[in-house]
C-alpha positions in Angstrom: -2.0 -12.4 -22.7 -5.5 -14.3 -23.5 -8.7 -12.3 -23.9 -9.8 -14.6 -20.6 -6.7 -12.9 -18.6 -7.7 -9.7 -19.7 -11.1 -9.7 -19.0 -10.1 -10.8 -15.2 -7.7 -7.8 -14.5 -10.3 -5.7 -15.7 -12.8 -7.3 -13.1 -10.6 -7.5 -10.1 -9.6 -3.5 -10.9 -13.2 -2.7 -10.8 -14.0 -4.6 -8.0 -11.1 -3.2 -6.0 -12.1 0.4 -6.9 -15.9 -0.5 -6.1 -15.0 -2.5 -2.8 -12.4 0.7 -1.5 -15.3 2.9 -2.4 -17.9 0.8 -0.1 -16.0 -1.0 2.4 -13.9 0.4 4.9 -13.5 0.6 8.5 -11.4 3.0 10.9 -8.1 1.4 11.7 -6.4 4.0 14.5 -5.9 7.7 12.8 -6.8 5.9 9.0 -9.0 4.1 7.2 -8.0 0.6 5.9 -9.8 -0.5 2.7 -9.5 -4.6 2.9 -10.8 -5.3 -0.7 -7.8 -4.0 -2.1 -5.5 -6.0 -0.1 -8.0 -9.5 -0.7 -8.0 -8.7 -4.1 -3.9 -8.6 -4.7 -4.6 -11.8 -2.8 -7.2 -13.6 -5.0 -5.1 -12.0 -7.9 -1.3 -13.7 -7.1 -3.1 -17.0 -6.5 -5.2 -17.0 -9.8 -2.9 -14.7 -12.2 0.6 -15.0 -10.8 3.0 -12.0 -9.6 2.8 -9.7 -12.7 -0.6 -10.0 -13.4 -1.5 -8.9 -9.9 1.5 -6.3 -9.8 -0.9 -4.9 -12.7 -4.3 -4.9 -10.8 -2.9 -3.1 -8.1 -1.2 -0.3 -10.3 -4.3 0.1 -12.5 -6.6 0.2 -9.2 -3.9 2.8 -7.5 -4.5 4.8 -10.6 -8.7 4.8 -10.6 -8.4 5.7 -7.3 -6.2 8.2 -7.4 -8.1 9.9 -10.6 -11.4 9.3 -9.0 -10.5 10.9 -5.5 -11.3 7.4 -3.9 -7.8 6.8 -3.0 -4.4 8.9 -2.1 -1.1 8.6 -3.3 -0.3 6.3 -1.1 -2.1 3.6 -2.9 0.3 3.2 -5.4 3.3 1.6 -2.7 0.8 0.4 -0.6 -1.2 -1.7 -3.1 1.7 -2.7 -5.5 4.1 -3.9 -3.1 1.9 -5.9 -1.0 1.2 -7.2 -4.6 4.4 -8.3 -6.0 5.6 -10.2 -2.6 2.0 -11.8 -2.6 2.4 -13.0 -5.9 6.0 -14.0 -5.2 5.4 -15.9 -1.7 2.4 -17.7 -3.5 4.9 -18.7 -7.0 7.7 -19.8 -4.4 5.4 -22.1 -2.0 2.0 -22.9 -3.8 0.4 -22.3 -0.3 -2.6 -19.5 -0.5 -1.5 -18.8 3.6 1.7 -17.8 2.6 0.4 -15.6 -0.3 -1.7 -14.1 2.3 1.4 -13.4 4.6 3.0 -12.1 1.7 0.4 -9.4 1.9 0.6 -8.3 5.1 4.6 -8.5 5.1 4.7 -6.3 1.7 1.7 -4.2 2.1 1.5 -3.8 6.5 5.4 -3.4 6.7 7.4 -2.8 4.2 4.9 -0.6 2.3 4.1 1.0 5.7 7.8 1.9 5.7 8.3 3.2 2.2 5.2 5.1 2.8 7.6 7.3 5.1 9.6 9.2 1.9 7.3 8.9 -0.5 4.9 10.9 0.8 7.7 13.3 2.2 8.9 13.9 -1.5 5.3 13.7 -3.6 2.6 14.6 -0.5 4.9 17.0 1.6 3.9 15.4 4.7 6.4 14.4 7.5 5.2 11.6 9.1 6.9 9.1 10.4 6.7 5.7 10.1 4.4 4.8 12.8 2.2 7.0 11.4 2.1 4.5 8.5 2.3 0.8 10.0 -0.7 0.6 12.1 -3.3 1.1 9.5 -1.3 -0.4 7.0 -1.0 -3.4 9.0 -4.8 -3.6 10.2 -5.9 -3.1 6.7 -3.5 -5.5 5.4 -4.0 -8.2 7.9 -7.5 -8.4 7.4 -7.8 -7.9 3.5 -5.7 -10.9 3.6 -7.7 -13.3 5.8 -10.8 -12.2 3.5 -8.9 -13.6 0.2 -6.9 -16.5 1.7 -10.8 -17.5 3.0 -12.1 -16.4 -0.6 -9.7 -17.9 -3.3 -9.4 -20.8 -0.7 -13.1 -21.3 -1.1 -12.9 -21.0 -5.3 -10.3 -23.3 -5.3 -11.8 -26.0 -3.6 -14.9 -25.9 -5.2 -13.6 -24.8 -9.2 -10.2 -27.8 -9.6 -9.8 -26.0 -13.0 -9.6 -22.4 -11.7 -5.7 -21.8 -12.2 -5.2 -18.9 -14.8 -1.8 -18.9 -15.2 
């Protein structure tokens, strides 16, 4: 891995654990947190699956440690991650990158959310508990990065990192 690549995953952990700390918005019983969800975005279109599988593990853990974020970010944040980076690798299209977040993060995150936090948060929720902010949050970090790395990649040709 190049110093360069590095230096990014570094940047997009600390601007995912700045941006959940500042910008957030009620979404039914929750909170959703977009700049987690734009970043796994931005990160699977610049970086590639693993590198943004990374981001989202290493931002679940800041949070977590800081208070800023629950167990919860961990699923939510790398899952959404890996199938963003996945849909972007298969297609090359940053709109089904950003469907790849909200199908990995708004439902099948939203889903897994149900026994993992049953077994490590001893909550019995069920899944609709889960989905709706999951979704909401997903749905709109995704539009932000689609509209963001959209925006770099237009104006920066030589921006690909992988």
């Amino acid at each position: 891995m190049t110093t360069r690549k590095m230096v990014l995953i570094a940047m997009f952990v600390a601007i995912s654990v700045a941006g959940s700390a500042f910008v957030s918005f009620p979404a039914g019983i929750a909170r959703a947190y977009p700049i987690q969800h734009a970043m796994n975005v931005i990160a699977a279109v610049l970086l590639g699956p693993g590198p943004a599988l990374l981001i989202a593990f290493l931002t679940a853990i800041v949070r977590v440690l800081t208070g800023t974020g629950s167990l919860l970010a961990f699923p939510g944040g790398m899952i959404g991650a890996l199938i963003t980076g996945v849909m972007y690798a298969k297609f090359g299209k940053v709109w089904f990158a950003a469907a790849g977040e909200v199908v990995g993060t708004g439902i099948i995150a939203s889903l897994v959310a149900v026994p993992y936090a049953r077994f490590l948060m001893g909550t019995d929720l069920a899944a609709f508990f889960f989905l709706p902010p999951f979704f909401i949050s997903s749905l709109s970090g995704a539009v932000l990065g689609a509209v963001v790395v959209q925006k770099l990649l237009r104006n920066h040709s030589k921006l690909q990192l992988n």
